[in-house]
Jmol script that loads the backbone (N, CA, C; Angstrom):
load data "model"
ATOM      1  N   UNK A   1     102.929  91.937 100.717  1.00  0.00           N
ATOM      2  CA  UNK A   1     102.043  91.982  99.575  1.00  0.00           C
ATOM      3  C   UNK A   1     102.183  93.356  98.916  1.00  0.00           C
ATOM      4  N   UNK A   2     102.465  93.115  97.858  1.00  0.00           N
ATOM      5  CA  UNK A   2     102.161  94.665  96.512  1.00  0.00           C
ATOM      6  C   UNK A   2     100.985  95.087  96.779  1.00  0.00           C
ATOM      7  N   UNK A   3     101.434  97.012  96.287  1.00  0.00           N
ATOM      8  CA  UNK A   3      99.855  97.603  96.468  1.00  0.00           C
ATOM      9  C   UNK A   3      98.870  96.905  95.100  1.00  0.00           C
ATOM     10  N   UNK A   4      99.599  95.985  94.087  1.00  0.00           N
ATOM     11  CA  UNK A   4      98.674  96.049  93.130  1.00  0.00           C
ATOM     12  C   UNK A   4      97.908  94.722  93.276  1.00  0.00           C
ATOM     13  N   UNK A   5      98.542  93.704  94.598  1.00  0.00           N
ATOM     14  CA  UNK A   5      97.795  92.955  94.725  1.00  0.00           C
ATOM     15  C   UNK A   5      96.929  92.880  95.772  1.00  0.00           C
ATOM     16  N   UNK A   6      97.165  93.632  96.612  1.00  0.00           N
ATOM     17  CA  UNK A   6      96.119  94.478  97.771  1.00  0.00           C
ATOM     18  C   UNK A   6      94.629  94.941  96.588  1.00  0.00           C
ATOM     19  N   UNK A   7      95.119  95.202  96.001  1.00  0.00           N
ATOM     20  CA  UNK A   7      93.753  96.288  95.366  1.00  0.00           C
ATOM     21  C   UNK A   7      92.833  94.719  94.485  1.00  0.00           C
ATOM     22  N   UNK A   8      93.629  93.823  94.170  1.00  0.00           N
ATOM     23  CA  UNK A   8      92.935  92.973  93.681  1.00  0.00           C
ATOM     24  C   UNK A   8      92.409  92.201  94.259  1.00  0.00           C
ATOM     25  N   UNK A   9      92.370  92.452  95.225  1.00  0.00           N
ATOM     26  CA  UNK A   9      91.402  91.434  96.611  1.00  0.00           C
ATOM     27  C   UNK A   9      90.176  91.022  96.966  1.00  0.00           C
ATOM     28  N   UNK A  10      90.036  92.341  97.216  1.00  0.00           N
ATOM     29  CA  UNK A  10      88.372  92.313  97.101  1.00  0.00           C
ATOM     30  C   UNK A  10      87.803  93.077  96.028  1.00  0.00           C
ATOM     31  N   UNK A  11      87.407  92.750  94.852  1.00  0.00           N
ATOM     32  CA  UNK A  11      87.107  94.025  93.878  1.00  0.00           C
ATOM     33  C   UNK A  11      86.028  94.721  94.057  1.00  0.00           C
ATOM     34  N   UNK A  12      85.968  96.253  93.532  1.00  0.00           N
ATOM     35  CA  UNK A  12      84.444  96.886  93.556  1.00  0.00           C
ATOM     36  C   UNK A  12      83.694  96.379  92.690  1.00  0.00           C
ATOM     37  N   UNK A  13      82.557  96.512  93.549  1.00  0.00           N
ATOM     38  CA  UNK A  13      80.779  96.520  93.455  1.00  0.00           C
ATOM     39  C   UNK A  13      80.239  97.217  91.965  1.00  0.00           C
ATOM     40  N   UNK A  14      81.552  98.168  91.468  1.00  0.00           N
ATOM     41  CA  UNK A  14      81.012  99.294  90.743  1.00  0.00           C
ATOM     42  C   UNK A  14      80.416  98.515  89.048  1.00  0.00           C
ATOM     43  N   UNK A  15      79.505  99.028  88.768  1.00  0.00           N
ATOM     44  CA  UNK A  15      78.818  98.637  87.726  1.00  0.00           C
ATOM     45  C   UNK A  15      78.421  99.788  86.485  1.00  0.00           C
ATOM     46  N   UNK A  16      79.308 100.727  86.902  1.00  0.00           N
ATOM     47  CA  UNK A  16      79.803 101.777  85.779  1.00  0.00           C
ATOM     48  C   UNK A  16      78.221 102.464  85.625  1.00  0.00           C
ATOM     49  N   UNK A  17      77.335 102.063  86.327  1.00  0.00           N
ATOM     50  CA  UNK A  17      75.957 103.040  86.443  1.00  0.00           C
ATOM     51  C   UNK A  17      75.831 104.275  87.466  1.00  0.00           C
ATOM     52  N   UNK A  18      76.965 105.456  87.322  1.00  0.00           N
ATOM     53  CA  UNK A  18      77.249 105.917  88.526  1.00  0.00           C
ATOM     54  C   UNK A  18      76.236 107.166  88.569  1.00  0.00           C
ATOM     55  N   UNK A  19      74.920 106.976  89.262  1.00  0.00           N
ATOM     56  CA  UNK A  19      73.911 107.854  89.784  1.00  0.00           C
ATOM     57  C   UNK A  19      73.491 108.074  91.013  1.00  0.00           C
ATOM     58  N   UNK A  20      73.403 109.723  91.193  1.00  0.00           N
ATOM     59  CA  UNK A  20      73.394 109.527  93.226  1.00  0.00           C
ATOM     60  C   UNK A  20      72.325 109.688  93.328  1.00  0.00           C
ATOM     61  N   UNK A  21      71.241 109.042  94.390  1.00  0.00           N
ATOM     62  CA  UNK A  21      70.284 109.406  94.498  1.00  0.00           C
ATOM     63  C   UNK A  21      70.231 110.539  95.907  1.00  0.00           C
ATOM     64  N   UNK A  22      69.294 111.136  96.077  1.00  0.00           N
ATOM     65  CA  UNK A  22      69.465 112.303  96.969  1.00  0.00           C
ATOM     66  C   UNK A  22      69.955 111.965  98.804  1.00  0.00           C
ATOM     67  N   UNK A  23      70.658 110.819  98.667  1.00  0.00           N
ATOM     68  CA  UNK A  23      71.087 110.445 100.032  1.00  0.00           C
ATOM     69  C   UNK A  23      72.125 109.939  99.520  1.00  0.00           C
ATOM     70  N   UNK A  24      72.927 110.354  98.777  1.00  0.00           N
ATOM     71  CA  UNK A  24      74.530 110.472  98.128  1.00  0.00           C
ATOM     72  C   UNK A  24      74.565 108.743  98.007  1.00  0.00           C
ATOM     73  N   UNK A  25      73.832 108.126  97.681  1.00  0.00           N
ATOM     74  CA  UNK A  25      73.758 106.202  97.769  1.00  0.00           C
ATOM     75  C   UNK A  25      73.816 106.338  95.690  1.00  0.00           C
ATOM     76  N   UNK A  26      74.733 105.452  95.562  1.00  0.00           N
ATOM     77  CA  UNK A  26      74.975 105.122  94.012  1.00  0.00           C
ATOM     78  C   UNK A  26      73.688 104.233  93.800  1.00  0.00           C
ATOM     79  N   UNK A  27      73.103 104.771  92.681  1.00  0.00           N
ATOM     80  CA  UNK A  27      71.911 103.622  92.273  1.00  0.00           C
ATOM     81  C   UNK A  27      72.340 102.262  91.837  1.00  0.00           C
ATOM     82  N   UNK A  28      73.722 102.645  91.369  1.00  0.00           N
ATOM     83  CA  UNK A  28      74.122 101.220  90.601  1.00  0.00           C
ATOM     84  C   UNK A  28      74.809  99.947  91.398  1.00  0.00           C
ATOM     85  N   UNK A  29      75.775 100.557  92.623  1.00  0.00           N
ATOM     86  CA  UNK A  29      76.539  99.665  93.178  1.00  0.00           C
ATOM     87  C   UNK A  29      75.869  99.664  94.540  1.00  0.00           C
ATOM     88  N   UNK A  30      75.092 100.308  94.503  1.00  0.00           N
ATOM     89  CA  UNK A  30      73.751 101.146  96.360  1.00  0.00           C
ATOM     90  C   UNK A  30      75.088 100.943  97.081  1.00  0.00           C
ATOM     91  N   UNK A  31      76.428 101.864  97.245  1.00  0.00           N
ATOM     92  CA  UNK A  31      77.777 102.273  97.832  1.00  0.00           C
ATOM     93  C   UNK A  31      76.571 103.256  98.072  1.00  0.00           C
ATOM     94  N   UNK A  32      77.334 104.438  99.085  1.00  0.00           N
ATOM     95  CA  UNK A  32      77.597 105.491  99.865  1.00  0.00           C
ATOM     96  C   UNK A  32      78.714 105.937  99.000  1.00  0.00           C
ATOM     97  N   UNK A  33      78.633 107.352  98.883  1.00  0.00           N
ATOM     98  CA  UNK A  33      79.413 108.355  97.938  1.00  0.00           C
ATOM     99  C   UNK A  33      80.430 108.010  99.024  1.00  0.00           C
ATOM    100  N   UNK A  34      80.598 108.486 100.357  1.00  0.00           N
ATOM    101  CA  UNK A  34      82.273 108.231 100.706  1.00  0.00           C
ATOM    102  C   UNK A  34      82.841 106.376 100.947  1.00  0.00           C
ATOM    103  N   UNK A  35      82.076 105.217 100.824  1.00  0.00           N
ATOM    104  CA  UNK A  35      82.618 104.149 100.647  1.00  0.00           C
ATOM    105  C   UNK A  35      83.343 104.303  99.467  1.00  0.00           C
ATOM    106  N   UNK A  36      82.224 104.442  98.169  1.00  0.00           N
ATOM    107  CA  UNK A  36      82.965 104.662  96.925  1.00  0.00           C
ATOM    108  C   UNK A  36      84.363 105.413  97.064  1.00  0.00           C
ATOM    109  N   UNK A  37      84.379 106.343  97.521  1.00  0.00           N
ATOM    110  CA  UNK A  37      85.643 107.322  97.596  1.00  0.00           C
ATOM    111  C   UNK A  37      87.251 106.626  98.319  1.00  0.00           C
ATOM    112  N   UNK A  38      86.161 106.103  99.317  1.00  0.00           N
ATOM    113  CA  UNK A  38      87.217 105.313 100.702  1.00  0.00           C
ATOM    114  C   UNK A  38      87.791 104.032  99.887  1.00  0.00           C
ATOM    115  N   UNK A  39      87.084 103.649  98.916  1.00  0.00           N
ATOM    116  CA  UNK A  39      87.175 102.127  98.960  1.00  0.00           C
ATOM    117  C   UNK A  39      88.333 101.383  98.662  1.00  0.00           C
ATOM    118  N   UNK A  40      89.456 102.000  98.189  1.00  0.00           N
ATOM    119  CA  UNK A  40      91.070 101.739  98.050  1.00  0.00           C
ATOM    120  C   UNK A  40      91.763 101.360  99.109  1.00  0.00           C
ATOM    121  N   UNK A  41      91.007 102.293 100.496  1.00  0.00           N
ATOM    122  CA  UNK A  41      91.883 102.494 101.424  1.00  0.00           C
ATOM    123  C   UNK A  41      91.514 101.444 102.458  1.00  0.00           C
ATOM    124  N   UNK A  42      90.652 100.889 102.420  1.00  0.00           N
ATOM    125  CA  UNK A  42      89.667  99.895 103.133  1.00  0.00           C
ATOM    126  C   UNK A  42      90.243  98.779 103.106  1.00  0.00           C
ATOM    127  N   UNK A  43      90.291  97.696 104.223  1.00  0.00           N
ATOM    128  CA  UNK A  43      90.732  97.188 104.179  1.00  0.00           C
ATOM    129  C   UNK A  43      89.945  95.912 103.804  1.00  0.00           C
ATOM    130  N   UNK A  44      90.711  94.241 103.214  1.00  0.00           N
ATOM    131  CA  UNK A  44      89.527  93.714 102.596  1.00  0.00           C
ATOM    132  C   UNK A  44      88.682  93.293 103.596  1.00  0.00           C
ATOM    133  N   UNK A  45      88.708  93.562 104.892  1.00  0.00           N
ATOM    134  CA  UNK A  45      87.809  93.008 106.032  1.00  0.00           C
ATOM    135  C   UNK A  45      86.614  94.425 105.779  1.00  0.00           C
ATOM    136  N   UNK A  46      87.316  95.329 105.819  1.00  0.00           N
ATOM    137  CA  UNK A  46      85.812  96.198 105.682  1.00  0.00           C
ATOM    138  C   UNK A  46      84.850  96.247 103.955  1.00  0.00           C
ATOM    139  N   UNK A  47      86.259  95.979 103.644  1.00  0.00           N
ATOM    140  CA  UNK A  47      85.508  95.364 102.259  1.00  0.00           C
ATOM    141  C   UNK A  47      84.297  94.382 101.974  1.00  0.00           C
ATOM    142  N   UNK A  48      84.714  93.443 102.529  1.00  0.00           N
ATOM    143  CA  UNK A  48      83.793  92.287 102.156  1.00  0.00           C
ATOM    144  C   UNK A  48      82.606  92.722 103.375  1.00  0.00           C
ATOM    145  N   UNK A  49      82.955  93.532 104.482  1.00  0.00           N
ATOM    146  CA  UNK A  49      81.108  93.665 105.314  1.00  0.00           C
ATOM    147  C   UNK A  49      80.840  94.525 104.189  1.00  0.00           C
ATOM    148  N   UNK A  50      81.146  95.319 103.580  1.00  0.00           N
ATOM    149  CA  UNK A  50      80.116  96.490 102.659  1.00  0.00           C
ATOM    150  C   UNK A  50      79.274  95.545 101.801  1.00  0.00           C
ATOM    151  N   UNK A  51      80.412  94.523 100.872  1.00  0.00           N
ATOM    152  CA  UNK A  51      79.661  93.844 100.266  1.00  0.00           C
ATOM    153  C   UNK A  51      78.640  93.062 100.353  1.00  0.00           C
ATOM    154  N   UNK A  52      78.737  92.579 102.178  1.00  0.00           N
ATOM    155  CA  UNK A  52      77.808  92.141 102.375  1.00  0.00           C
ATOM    156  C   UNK A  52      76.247  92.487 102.822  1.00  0.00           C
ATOM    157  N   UNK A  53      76.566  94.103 102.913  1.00  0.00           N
ATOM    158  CA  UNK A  53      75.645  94.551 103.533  1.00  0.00           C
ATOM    159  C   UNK A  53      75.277  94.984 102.067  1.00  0.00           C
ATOM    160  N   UNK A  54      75.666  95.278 100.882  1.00  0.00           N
ATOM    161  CA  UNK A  54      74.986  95.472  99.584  1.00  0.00           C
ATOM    162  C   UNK A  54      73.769  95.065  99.344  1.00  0.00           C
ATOM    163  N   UNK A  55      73.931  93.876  99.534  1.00  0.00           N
ATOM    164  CA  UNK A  55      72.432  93.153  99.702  1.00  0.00           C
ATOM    165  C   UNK A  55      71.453  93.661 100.269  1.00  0.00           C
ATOM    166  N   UNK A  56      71.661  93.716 101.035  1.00  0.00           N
ATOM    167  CA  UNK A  56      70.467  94.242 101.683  1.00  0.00           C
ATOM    168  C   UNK A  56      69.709  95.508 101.835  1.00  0.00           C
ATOM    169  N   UNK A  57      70.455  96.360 101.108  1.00  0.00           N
ATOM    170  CA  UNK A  57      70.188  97.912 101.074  1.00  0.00           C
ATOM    171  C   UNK A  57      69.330  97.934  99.639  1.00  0.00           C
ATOM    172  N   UNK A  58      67.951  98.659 100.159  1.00  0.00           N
ATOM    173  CA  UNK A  58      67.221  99.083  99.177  1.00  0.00           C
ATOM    174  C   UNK A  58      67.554 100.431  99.029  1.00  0.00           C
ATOM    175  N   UNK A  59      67.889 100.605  98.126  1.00  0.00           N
ATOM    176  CA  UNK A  59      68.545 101.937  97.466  1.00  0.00           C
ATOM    177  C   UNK A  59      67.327 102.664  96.634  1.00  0.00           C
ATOM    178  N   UNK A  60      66.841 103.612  96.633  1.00  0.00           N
ATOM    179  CA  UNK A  60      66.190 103.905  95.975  1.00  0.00           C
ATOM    180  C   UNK A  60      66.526 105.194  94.810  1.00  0.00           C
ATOM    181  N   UNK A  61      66.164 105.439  93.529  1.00  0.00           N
ATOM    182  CA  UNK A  61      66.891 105.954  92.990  1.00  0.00           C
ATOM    183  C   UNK A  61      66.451 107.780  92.993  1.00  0.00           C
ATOM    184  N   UNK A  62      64.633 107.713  93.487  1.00  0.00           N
ATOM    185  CA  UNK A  62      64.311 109.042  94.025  1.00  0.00           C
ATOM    186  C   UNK A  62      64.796 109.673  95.332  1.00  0.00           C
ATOM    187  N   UNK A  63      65.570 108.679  96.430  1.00  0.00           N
ATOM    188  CA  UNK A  63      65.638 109.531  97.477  1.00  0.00           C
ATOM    189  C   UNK A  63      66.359 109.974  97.895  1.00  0.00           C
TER     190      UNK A  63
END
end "model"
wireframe off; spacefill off
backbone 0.3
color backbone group
């Protein structure tokens, strides 16, 4: 498989609202500043648990 179809696999979460709240958590995609960073390198198995754990993370945008 191509790296350009590796990357189209699992796509990011990202929703172009990129704000950190004071526990480095994106308000927009509630990622972790180093998932966001990592997230190329990830594979789509760790991919899709982040996504799944998206859900469930209350992110808050004061903390």
């Amino acid at each position: 498989m191509d790296e350009q179809t590796k990357l189209r696999q699992i796509t990011s979460p990202c929703v172009s609202i990129c704000k950190y709240n004071g526990n480095n958590f994106c308000v927009g995609c509630n990622r972790h500043m180093s998932e966001i960073f990592d997230w190329f390198d990830y594979s789509d198995e760790m991919r899709t648990a982040i996504m799944k754990d998206l859900s469930t993370r209350d992110i808050d945008a004061n903390t």
